[in-house]
C-alpha positions as a Markdown table, in Angstrom:
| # | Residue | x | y | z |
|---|---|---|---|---|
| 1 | Unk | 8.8 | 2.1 | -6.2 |
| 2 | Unk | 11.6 | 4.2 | -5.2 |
| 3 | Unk | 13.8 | 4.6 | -2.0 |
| 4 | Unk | 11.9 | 7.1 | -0.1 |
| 5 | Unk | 8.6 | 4.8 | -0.5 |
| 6 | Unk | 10.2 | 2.1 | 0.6 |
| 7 | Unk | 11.2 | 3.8 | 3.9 |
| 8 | Unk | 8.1 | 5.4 | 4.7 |
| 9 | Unk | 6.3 | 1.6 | 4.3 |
| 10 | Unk | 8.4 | 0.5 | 6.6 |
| 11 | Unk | 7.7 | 3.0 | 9.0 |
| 12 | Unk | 4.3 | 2.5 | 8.3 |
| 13 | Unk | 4.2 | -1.7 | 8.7 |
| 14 | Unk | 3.3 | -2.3 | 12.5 |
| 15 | Unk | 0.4 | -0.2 | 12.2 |
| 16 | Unk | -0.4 | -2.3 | 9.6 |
| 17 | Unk | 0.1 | -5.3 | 11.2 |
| 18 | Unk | -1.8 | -4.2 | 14.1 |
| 19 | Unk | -4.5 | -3.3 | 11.7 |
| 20 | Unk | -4.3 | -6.7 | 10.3 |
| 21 | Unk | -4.1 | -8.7 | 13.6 |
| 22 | Unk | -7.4 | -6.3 | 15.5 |
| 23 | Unk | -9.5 | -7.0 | 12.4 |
| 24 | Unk | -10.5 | -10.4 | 12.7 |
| 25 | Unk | -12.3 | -12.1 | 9.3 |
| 26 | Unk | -15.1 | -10.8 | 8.2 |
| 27 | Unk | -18.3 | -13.2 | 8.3 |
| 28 | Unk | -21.5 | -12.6 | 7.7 |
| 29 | Unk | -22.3 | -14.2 | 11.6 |
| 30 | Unk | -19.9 | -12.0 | 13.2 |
| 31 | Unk | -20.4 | -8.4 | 13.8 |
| 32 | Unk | -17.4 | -6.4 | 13.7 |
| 33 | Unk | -17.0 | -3.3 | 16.0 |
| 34 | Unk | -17.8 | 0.3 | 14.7 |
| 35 | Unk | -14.4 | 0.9 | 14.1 |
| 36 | Unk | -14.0 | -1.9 | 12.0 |
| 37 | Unk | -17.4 | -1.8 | 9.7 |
| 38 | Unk | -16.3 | 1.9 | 8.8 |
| 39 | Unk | -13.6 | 0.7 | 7.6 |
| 40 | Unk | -15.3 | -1.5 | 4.5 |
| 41 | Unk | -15.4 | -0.1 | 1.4 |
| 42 | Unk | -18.0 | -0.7 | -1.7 |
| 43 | Unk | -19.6 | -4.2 | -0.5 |
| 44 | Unk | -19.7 | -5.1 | 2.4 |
| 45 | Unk | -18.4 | -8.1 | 2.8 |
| 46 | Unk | -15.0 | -6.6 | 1.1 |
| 47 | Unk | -12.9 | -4.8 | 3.9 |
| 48 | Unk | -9.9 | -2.9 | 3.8 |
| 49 | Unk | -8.0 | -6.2 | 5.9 |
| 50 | Unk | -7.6 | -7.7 | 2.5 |
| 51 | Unk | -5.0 | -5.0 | 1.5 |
| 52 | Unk | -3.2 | -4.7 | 4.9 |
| 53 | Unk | -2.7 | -8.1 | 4.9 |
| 54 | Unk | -1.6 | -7.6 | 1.6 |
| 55 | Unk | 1.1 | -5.3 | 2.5 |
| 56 | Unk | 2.4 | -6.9 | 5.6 |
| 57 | Unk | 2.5 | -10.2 | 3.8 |
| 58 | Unk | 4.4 | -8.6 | 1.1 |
| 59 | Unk | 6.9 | -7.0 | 3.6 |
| 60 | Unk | 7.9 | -9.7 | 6.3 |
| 61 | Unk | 8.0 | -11.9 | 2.6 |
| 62 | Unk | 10.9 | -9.3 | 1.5 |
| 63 | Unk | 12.4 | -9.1 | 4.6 |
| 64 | Unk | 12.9 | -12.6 | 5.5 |
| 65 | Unk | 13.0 | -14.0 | 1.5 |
| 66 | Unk | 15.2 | -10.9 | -0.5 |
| 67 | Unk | 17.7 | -9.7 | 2.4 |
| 68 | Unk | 21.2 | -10.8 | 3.6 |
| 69 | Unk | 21.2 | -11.9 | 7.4 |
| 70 | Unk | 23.2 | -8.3 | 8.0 |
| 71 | Unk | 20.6 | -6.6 | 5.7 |
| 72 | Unk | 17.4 | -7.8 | 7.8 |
| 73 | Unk | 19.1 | -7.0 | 11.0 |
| 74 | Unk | 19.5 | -3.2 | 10.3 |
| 75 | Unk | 16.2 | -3.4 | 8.8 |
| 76 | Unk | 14.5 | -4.8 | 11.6 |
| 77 | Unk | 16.4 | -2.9 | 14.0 |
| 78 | Unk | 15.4 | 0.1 | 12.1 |
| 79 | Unk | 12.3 | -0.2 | 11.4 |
| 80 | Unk | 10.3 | -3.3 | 12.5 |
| 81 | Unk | 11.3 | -3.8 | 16.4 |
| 82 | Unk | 9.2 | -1.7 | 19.1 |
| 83 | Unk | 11.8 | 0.2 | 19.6 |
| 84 | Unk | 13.8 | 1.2 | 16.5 |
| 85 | Unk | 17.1 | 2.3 | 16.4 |
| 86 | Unk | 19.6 | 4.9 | 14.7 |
| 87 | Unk | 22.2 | 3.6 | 12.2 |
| 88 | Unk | 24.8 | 4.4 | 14.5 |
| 89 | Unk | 22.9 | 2.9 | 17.4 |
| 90 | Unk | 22.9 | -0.7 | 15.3 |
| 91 | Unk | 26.7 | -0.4 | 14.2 |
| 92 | Unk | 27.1 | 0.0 | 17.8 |
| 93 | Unk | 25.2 | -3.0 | 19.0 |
| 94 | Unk | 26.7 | -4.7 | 16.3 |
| 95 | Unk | 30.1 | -3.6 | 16.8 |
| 96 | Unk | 30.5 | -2.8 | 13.1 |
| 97 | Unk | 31.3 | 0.6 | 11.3 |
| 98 | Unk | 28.9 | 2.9 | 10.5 |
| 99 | Unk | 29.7 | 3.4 | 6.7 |
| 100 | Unk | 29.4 | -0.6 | 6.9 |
| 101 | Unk | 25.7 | -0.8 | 8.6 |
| 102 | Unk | 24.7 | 3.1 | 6.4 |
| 103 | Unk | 26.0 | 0.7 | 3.3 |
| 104 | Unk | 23.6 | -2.5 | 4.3 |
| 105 | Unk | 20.7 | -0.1 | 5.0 |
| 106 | Unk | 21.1 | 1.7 | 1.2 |
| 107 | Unk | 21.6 | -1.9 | -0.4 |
| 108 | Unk | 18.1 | -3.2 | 1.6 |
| 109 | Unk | 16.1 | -1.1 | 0.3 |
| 110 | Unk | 17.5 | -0.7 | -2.9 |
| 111 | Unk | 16.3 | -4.6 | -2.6 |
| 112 | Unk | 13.6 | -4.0 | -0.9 |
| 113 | Unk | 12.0 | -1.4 | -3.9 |
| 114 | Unk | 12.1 | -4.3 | -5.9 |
| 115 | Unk | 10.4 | -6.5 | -4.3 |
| 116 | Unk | 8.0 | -4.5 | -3.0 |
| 117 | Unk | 7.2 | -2.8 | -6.6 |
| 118 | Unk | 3.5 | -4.9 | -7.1 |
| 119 | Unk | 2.4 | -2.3 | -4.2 |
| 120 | Unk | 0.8 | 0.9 | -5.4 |
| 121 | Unk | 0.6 | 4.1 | -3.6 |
| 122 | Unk | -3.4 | 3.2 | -2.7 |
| 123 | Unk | -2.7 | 0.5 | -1.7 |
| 124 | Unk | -0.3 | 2.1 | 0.9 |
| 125 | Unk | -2.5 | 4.9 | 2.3 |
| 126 | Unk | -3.7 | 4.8 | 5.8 |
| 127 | Unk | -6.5 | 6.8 | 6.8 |
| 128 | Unk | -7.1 | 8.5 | 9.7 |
| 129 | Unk | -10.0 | 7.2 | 11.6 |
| 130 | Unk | -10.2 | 10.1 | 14.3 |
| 131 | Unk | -13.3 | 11.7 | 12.6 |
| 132 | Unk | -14.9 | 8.6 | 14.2 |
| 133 | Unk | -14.1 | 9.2 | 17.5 |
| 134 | Unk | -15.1 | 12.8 | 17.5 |
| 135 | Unk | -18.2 | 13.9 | 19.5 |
| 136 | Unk | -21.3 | 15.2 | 17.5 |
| 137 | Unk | -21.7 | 19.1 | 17.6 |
């Protein structure tokens, strides 16, 4: 897993999260929501939750386990919080340099691409689930 992957997970993780928390478990006496039985794949008692829980497990694991303190800030700031911020924004807020928060980033996900390496790109992909929502013709 490279750099570039690593980011756009990132990007990607509190949609998986909110995938993960919406979902709840899938049990033969509950009936999940349109939305959510689309979303099963081959049988049906095997849904997609199983692999976004995968992925945000595997991410706040990184995060919190691989990371310096000053590494996980910047990543969190950058990525994970509602509201991210710009590199300059979190040496700001941090009253640090900018080469030394840009330096942090680059070295967290250099870290990050390691730990994060059992994830393959399928297991990454989001799909789209307006179709569902569109009105028949």
């Amino acid at each position: 897993m490279d750099n570039n992957q690593v980011t756009e997970l990132l990007k990607k993780y509190r949609s998986y999260q909110y995938a993960v928390k919406n979902c709840g478990p899938v049990e033969d006496n509950i009936r999940l929501p349109k939305i959510y039985s689309e979303r099963m794949v081959g049988d049906k008692n095997i849904w997609d939750r199983a692999r976004y829980n995968r992925i945000v497990t595997l991410i706040t694991g990184a995060v919190n386990e691989v990371l310096s303190d000053d590494q996980q800030i910047v990543i969190k700031r950058k990525y994970l919080d509602r509201n991210p911020m710009a590199l300059y924004e979190i040496a700001n807020a941090l009253h640090k340099d900018k080469s030394t928060v840009s330096r942090w980033h680059a070295e967290a996900l250099e870290q990050l691409a390691i730990a994060l390496q059992p994830l393959s790109e399928e297991e990454m992909e989001i799909h789209n689930l307006d179709f569902m929502f569109q009105q028949p013709a």
